[in-house]
C-alpha positions, 0 to 999 in steps of 0.5 A, a space after each residue: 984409895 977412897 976417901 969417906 966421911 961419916 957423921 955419927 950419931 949419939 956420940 960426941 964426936 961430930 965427923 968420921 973421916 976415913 980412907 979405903 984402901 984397894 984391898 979393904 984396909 983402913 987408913 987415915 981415920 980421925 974424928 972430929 969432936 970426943 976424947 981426942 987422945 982415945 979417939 987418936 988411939 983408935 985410929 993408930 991401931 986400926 991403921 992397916 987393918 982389914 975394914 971387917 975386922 975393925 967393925 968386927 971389933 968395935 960394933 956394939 962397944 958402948 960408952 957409958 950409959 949410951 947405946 953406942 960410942 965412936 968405935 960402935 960409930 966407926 963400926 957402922 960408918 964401916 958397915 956401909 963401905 962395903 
């Protein structure tokens, strides 16, 4: 398993930490910094999930009046694993 961290930009969140695993699943996500009970949510449902789906489904979702969010931030923290 490898271990990544991200810092993203344009959200409230500060720090995207991340695990790989072998097969291209995702692990242990958290975020430092935003909403914290949804960013806790989103890193419960995506625990296990193959990396491309994850950025597959949140690439492009927006918060608020912003052009990203930390799904969309996620999404491209992802993009550069692989």
């Amino acid at each position: 398993m490898k271990h990544y961290t991200y810092h993203p930009q344009g959200t409230c969140s500060v720090q995207i930490d991340f695990d790989v695993d072998d097969q291209g699943r995702l692990h242990n996500v958290g975020f430092l910094g935003g909403c914290d009970g949804n960013l806790q949510g989103i890193g419960l449902l995506v625990e296990g999930m193959a990396v491309d789906e994850v950025r597959r489904k949140l690439a492009g979702v927006r918060c608020g009046y912003k052009s990203t969010s930390c799904p969309d931030q996620l999404a491209t923290a992802l993009a550069q694993v692989r």
